[in-house]
C-alpha positions in Angstrom: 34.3 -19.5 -74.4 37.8 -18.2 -73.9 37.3 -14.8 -75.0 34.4 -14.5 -71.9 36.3 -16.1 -69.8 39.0 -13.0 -70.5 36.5 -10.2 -70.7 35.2 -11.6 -67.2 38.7 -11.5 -65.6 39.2 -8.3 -66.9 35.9 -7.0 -65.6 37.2 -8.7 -61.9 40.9 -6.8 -62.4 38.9 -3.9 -62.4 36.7 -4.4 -59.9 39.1 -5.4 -57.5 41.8 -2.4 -58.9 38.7 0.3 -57.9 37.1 -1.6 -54.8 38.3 1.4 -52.3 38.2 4.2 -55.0 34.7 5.0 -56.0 33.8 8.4 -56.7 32.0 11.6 -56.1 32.3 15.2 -56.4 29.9 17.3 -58.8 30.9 15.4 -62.5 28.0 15.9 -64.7 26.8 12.8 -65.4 23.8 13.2 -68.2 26.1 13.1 -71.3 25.1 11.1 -74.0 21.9 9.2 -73.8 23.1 5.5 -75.0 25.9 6.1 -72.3 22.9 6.8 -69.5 21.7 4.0 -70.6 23.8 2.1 -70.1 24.9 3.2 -66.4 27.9 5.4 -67.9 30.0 2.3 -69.0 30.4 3.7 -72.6 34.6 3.7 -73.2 35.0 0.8 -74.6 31.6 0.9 -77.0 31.9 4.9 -77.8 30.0 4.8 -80.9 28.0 8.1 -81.1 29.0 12.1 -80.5 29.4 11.4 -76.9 32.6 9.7 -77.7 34.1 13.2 -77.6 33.8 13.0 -73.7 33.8 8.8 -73.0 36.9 8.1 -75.5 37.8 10.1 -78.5 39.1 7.5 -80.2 35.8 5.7 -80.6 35.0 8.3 -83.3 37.4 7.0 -85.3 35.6 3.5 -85.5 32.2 5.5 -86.5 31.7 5.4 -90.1 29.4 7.4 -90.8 28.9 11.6 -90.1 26.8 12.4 -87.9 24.7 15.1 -86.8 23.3 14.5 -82.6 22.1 16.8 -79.8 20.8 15.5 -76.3 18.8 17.3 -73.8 19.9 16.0 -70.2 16.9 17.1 -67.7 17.6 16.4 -64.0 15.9 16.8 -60.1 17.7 17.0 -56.8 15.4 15.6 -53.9 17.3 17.0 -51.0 16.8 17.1 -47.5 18.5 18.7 -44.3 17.4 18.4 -41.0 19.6 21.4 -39.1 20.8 21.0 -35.7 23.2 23.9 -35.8 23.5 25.5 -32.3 26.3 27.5 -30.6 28.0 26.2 -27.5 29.1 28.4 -24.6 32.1 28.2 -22.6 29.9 26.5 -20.0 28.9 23.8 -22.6 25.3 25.4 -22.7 23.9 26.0 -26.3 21.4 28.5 -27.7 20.3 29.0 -31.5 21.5 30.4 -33.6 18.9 30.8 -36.1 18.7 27.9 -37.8 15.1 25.8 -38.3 16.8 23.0 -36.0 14.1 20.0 -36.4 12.3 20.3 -39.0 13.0 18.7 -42.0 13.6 21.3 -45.4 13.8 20.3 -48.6 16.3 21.9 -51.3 14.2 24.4 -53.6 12.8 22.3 -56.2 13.3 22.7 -59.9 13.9 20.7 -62.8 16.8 22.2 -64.4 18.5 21.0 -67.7 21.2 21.0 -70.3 21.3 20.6 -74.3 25.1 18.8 -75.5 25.4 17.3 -78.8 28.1 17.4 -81.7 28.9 17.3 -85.3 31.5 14.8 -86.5 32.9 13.9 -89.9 35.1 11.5 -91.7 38.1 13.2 -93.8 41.2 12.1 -95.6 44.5 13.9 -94.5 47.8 13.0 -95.7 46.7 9.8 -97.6 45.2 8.7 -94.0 40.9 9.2 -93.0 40.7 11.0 -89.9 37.4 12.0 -88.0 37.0 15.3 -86.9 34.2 16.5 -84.5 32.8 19.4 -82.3 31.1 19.2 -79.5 29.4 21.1 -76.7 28.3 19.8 -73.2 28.2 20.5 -69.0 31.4 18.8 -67.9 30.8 19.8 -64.5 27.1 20.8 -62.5 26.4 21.4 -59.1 22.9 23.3 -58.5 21.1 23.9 -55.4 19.7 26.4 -53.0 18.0 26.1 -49.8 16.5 28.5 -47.0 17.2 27.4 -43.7 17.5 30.1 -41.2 15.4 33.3 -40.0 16.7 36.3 -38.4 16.5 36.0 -34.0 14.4 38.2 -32.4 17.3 40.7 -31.7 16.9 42.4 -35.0 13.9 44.6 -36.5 11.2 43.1 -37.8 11.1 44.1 -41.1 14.2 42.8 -41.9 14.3 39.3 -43.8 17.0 36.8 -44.9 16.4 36.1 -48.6 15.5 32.7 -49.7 18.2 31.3 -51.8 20.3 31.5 -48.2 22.4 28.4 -49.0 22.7 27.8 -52.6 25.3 26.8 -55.8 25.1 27.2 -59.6 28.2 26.0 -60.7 28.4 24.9 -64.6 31.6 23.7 -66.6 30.7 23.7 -70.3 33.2 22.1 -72.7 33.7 23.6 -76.3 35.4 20.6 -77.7 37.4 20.0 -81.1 38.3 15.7 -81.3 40.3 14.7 -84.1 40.9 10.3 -84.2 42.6 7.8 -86.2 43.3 4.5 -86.6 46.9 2.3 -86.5 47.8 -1.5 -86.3 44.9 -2.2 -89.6 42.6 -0.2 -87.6 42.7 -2.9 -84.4 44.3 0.1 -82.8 42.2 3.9 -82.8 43.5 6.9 -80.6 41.7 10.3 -80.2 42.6 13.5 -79.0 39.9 16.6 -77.9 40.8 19.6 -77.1 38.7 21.7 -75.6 37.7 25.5 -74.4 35.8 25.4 -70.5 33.9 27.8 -69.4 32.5 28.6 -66.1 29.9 30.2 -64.6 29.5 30.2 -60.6 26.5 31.5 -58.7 27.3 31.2 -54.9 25.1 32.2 -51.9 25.7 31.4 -48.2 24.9 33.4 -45.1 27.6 32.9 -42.1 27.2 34.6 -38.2 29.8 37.1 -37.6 31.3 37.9 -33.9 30.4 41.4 -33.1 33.0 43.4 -33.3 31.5 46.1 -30.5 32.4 45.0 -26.9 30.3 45.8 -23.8 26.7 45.6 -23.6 25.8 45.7 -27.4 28.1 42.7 -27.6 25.8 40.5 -25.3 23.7 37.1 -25.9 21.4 37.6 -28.6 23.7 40.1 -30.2 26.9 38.6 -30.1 26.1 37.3 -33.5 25.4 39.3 -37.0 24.2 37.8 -39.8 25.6 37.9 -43.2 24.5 36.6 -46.6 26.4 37.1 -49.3 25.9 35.9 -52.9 28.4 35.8 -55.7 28.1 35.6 -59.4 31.4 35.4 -61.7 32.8 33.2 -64.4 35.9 32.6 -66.1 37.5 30.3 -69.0 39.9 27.5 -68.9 41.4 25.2 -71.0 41.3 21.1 -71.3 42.3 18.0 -72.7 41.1 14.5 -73.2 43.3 11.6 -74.7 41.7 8.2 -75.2 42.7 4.6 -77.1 40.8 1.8 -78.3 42.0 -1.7 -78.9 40.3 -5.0 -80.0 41.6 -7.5 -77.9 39.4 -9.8 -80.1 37.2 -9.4 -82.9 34.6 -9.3 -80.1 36.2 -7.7 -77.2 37.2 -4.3 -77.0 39.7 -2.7 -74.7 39.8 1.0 -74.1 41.7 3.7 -71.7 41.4 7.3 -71.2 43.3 10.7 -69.4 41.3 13.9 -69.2 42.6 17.4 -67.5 41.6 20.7 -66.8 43.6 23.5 -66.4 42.5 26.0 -63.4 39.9 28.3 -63.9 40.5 31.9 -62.8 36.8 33.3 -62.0 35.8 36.9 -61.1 33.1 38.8 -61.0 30.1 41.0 -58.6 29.8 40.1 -55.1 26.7 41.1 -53.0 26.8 41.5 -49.2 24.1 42.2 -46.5 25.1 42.6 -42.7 21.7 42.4 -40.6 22.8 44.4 -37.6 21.0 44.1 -34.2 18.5 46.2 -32.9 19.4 46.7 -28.9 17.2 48.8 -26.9 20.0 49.7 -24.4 21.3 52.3 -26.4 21.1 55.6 -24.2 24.5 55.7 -23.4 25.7 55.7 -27.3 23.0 57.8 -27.8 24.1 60.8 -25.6 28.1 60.1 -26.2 27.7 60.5 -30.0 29.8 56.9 -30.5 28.9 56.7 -34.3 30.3 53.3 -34.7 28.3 51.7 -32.1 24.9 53.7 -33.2 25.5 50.9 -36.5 25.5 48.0 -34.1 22.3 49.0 -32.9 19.7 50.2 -34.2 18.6 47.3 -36.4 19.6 48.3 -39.9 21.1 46.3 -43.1 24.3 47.3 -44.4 24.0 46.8 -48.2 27.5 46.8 -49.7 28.9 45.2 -53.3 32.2 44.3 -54.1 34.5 42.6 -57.0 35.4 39.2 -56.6 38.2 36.6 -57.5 38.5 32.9 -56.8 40.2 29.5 -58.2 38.6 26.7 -59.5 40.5 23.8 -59.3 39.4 20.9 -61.7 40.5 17.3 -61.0 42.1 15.2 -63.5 40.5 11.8 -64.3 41.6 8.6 -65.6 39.7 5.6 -66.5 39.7 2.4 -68.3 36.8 0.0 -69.9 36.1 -3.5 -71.9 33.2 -4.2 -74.1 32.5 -7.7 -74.8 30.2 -8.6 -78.1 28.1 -11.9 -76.0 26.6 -12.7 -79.3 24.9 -10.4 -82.4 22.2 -8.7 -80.0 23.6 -8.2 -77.1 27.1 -5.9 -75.6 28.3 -6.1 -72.5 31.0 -3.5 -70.7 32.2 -2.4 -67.7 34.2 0.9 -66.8 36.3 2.4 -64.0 36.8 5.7 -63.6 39.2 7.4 -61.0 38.8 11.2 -60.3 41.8 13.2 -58.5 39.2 15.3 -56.7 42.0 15.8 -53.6 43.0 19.1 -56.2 39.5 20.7 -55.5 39.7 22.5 -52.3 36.6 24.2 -52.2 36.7 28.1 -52.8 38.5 31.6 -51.7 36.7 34.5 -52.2 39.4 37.5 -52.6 37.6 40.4 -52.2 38.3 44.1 -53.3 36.6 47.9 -54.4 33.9 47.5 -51.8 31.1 50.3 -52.2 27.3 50.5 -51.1 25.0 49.2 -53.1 23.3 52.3 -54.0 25.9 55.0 -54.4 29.5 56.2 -54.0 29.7 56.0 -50.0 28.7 54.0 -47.6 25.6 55.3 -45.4 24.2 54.3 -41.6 21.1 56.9 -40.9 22.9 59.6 -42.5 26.3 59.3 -41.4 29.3 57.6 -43.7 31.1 54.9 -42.6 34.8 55.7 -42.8 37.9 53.5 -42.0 38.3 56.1 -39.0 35.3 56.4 -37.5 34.6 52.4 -38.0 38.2 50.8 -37.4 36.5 48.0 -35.2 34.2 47.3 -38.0 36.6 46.9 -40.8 37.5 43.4 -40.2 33.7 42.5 -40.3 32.7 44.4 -43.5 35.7 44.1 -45.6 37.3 40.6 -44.8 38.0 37.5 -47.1 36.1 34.6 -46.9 36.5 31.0 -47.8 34.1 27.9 -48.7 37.0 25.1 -47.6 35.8 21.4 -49.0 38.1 18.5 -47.8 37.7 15.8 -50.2 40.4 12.7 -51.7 40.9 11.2 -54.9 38.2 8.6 -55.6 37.0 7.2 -58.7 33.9 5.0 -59.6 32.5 1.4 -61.2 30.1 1.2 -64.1 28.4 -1.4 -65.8 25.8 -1.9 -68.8 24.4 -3.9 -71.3 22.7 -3.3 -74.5 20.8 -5.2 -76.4 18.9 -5.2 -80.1 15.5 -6.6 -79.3 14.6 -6.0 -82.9 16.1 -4.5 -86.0 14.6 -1.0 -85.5 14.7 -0.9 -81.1 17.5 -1.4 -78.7 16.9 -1.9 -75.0 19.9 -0.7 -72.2 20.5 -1.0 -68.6 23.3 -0.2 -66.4 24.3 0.3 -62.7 26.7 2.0 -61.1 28.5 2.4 -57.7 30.0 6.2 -56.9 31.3 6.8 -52.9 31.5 9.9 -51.8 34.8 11.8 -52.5 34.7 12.9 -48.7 37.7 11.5 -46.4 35.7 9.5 -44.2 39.2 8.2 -42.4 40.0 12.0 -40.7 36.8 12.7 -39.1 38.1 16.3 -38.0 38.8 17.2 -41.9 35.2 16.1 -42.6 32.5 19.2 -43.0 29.0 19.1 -44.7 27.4 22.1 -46.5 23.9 22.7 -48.2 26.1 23.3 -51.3 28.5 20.6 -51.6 26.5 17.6 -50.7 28.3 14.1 -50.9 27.3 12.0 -48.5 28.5 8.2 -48.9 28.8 5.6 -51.4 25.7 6.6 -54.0 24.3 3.7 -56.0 22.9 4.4 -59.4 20.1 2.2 -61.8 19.7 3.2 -64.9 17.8 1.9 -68.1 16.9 3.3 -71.5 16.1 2.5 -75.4 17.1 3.7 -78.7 14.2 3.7 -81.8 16.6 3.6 -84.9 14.7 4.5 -88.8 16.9 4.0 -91.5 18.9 7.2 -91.3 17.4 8.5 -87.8 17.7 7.7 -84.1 15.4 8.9 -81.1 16.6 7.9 -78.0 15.3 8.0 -73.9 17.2 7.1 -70.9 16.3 7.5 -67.2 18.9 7.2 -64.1 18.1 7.2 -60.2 20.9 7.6 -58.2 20.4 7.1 -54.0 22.7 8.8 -51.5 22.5 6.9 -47.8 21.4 9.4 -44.9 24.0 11.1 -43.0 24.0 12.9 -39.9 27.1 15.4 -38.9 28.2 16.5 -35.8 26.3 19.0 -33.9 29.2 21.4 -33.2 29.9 24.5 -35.4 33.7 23.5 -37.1 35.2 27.9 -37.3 39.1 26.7 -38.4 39.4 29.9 -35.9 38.2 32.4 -38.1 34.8 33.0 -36.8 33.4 31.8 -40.0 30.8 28.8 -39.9 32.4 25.9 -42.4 29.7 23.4 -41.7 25.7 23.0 -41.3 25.3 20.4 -39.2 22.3 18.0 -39.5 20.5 15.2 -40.8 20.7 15.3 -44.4 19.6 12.7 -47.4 19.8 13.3 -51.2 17.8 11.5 -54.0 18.6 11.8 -57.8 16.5 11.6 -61.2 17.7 12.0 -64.3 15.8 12.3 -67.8 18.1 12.4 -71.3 16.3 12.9 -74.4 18.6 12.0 -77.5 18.3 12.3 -81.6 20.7 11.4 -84.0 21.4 11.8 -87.3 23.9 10.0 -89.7 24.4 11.4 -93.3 
């Protein structure tokens, strides 16, 4: 009994070490299907491909090669209740747009993502190695929603698109692992090394001050509409070290360190300015004022542009023990911490603007210059930012498996993941459609593995609850006339579906 009595004041120490550091963030959490299973507490066991991501140096205690692929298929049940509304200096509000009250639910789909890996025993320099290569999503975020409508004050046959609020942000990993073993093999470290790759889809639309003073300036067209949607990717490079000890001949510790470098991403941006239609127009009309003819007479300003932006990856480390109870059944626990304070969101530097449709830029025949339009330059032309405020956090994980016969294994695990938010400065903390994180997330999980003599065919499922939140009712601008936050009721609902087979030759 002394060796449980250890693994269960080790699972304690880390308990206690990650009480107020769960995490959060977008992590990808459907690699591996034993390690769904099993609630994500997989660092210390790390016996199949997905080693490459849990622990590297679990490879080296697999002895056979193997050949594994998992397809990771997963469904965000999101909901936002909007109660977005401008305030005037008289503390009256007005809409602004929004479907304030009603409840919307993210655009359904049932997205997914095939990972596996290859991994093989070698002998280098009178030493066996294990080398492996491995693809899956290191990061995910994907949603969209349509929220809003276009007021009265602009022509009817003008619409907003429906992906108005919306992310498709993927990280693959293009991994090479290479482990060996020290210390009679009691002692196995791992290294992967690994190519990342990108690819961002963002759409938002934000309410722009008109830039035209006077009448065509006045409550309901103080405000313009503007949707933009960028698509870009980029390539980055990363790392993953990991170590695994046995403690006893039945209880295995293991620690890990995993970091990105930035990503640099580029790409097409896509804008649409939906200006107001204003029926006191006579004056501009008869004085010829071509700028303020664009602020009136209901058209959409179509324009592209090249993009550039940051993504900043956090760093992670993390430790686990795996305790043997007896011949059928494994216990282990993990904790993870994430340095997600690095990620601050995104800036979107913006340059070669055009039309969408030719070489100049066209309002009912006339072209807008950066003469006759100075006013409107800001408006068209500017920068803009999606600003996220989060901290470092990290996250618990626990999970048992166990051989119910000689061919079928049966898993279950739980996990506890708060947001990544910083709840303790309430000014710093925004909600948008895109970037939803909205307390501590609790996650059950189970699963089973069929294993014939060379073969394995395995299934895990995960549901993962986010508590309701509700955000303050006033638009947060940081001064730049740019909305940051979507204010509302929101609550989010997980399920997750891996599919596994394995191969060992």
């Amino acid at each position: 009994m002394g060796a449980l009595r250890f693994f269960l004041l080790l699972c304690l120490f880390l308990i206690m070490a990650s009480a107020s550091v769960f995490g959060g963030g977008f992590a990808f959490d459907g690699i591996g299907v034993k390690a769904n299973g099993m609630g994500g507490a997989f660092r210390a066991i790390a016996d199949d491909w997905s080693a490459a991501y849990y622990n590297p140096a679990g490879y080296y205690r697999i002895q056979d090669n193997q050949f594994a692929f998992n397809t990771a298929f997963f469904h965000n049940r999101y909901w936002l209740t909007p109660n977005v509304y401008w305030h005037g200096d008289s503390g009256e509000r007005y809409e602004t747009g929004y479907f304030n009250g009603q409840k919307i639910a993210n655009n359904h789909d049932v997205p997914h993502r095939l990972q596996g890996g290859l991994l093989a025993r070698l002998p280098i320099f009178n030493n066996e190695m294990v080398f492996g290569f491995s693809l899956y999503s290191l990061y995910n975020q994907n949603q969209n929603w349509e929220l809003m409508q276009l007021l009265p004050a602009h022509d009817d046959s003008a619409f907003l698109p429906d992906n108005q609020f919306g992310i498709k942000l993927d990280g693959t990993a293009y991994q090479l692992t290479m482990a060996t073993g020290f210390m009679d093999d009691k002692l196995s470290v791992g290294l992967g090394l690994s190519l990342v790759r990108a690819d961002l889809v963002y759409n938002n639309v934000t309410l722009r001050d008109n830039p035209i003073e006077g009448v065509l300036s006045d409550r309901p067209h103080d405000k313009i509409p503007e949707y933009y949607r960028n698509e870009g990717d980029g390539i980055g490079f990363g790392f993953r070290l990991g170590l695994l000890y046995d403690v006893t001949d039945r209880m295995k510790f293991a620690a890990t360190y995993s970091a990105v470098s930035s990503i640099d991403i580029s790409g097409r941006s896509y804008f649409e300015f939906y200006m107001g239609r204003n029926p006191d127009t006579l004056v501009y009309v008869t004085s010829g004022q071509k700028e303020e003819l664009l602020f009136m007479r209901g058209e959409v300003i179509e324009l592209v542009a090249d993009f550039e932006t940051k993504l900043e990856l956090p760093a992670t480390v993390s430790g686990g023990i795996a305790y043997q109870v007896n011949d059928k059944l494994t216990l282990s626990l993990d904790a993870e911490m994430v340095f997600w304070s690095k990620f601050k969101g995104f800036n979107f530097d913006f340059s070669n603007f055009g039309p969408s449709g030719g070489p100049d830029i066209y309002s009912n025949g006339q072209i807008i210059t950066d003469t006759i339009y100075d006013r409107a330059q800001e408006m068209f032309f500017t920068d803009l930012a999606a600003p996220i405020a989060w901290k470092d956090a990290g996250k618990i994980m626990f999970g048992a498996n166990y051989q119910a016969m000689s061919f079928l294994d049966l898993r279950a695990g739980f996990s506890a993941d708060q947001s990544a938010v910083d709840w303790d400065n309430a000014n710093g903390v925004t909600q948008i459609p895109q970037f939803l994180d909205l307390g501590t997330k609790y996650s059950y999980s189970f699963g089973f593995g069929f294993n014939i003599d060379v073969w394995s065919l395995e299934f895990a499922t995960t549901y993962t609850h986010q508590p309701d939140y509700a955000t303050n009712a006033n638009v947060k601008q940081d001064g730049d006339n740019i909305i940051d936050n979507v204010a509302g009721l929101y609550s989010a609902d997980t399920y997750r579906t891996v599919l596994g087979f394995n191969y060992r030759f």
